[in-house]
C-alpha positions in Angstrom: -9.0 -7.9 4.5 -7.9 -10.3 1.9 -3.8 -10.5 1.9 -1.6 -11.7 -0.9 0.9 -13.9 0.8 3.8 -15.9 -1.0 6.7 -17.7 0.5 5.6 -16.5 3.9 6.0 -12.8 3.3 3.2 -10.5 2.8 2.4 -8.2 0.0 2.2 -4.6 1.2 1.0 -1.7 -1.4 3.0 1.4 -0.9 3.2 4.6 -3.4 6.5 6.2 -3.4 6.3 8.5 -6.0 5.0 12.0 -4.7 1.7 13.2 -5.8 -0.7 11.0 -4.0 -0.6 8.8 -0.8 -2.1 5.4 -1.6 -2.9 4.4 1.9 -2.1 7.5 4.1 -4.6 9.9 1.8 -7.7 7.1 2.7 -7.4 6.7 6.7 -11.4 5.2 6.3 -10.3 2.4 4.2 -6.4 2.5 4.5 -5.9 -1.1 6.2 -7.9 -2.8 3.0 -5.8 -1.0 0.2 -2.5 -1.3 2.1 -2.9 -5.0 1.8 -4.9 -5.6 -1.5 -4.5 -8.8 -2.3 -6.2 -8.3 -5.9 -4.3 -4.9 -6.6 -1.3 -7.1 -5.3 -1.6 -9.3 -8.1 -2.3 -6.9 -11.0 1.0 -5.2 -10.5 2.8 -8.8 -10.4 0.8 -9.7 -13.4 2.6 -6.3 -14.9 -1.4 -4.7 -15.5 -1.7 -1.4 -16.9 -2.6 1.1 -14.2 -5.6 2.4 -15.6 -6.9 -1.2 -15.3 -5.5 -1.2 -11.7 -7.3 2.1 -10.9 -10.3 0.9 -12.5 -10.5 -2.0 -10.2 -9.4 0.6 -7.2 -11.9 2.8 -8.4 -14.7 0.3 -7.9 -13.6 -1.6 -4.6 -12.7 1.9 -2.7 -15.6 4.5 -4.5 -15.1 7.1 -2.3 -11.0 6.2 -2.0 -8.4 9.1 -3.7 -7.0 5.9 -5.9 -4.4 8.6 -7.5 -1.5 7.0 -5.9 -1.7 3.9 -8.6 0.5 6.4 -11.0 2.7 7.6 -8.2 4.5 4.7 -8.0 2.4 2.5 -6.4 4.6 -0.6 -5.6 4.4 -4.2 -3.6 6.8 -4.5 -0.5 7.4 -8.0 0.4 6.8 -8.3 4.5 7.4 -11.5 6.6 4.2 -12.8 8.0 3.6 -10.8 11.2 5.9 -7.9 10.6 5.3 -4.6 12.2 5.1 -1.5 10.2 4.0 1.7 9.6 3.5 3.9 6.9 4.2 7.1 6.6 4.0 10.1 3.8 5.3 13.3 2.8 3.7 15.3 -0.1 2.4 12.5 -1.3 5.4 10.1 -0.9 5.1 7.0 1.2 7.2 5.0 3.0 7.0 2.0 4.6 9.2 1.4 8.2 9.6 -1.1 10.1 9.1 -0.6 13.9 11.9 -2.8 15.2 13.9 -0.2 13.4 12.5 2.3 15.0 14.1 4.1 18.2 11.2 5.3 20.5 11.0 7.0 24.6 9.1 6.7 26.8 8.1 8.6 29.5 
């Protein structure tokens, strides 16, 4: 997986607009597009997203790339962060676990 990294923070591709999960609708090749270092860029670069999806379209064929016009959107991680994703209806979002309150049994 090839990440876009800046000023020691990762890029991290989410899609908050409902519609389409970008990562969570592609579990086979969900750990490539959540990281994208080449999608990464486009949006920085301000791309249109039909030139995004194109690209999407080619490097993940058998991807659902719809999440590109639901708001797909870069999340700046520290290096070594821990995360997860999740989605509803379409809607991502990203926590991280040292937020998170877990049990155990």
């Amino acid at each position: 997986m090839n990440k876009l990294i800046k000023d020691n923070k990762v890029a991290v591709l989410v899609s908050h607009g409902f519609g389409a999960g970008w990562s969570t609708w592609n579990s086979e090749e969900a750990n490539n597009m959540v990281f994208d270092a080449d999608i990464a860029q486009m949006l920085i670069d301000e791309k249109p997203f039909k030139d995004i999806q194109a690209l999407a379209e080619t490097k993940y064929p058998k991807a659902c790339v719809l999440g590109i016009n639901d708001g797909l959107e870069i999340e700046w991680l520290d290096i070594g962060e821990r995360f997860e994703i999740t989605e509803y209806d379409g809607s991502e979002s990203l926590e991280l676990l040292k937020n998170k309150n877990f049990y155990q049994a």
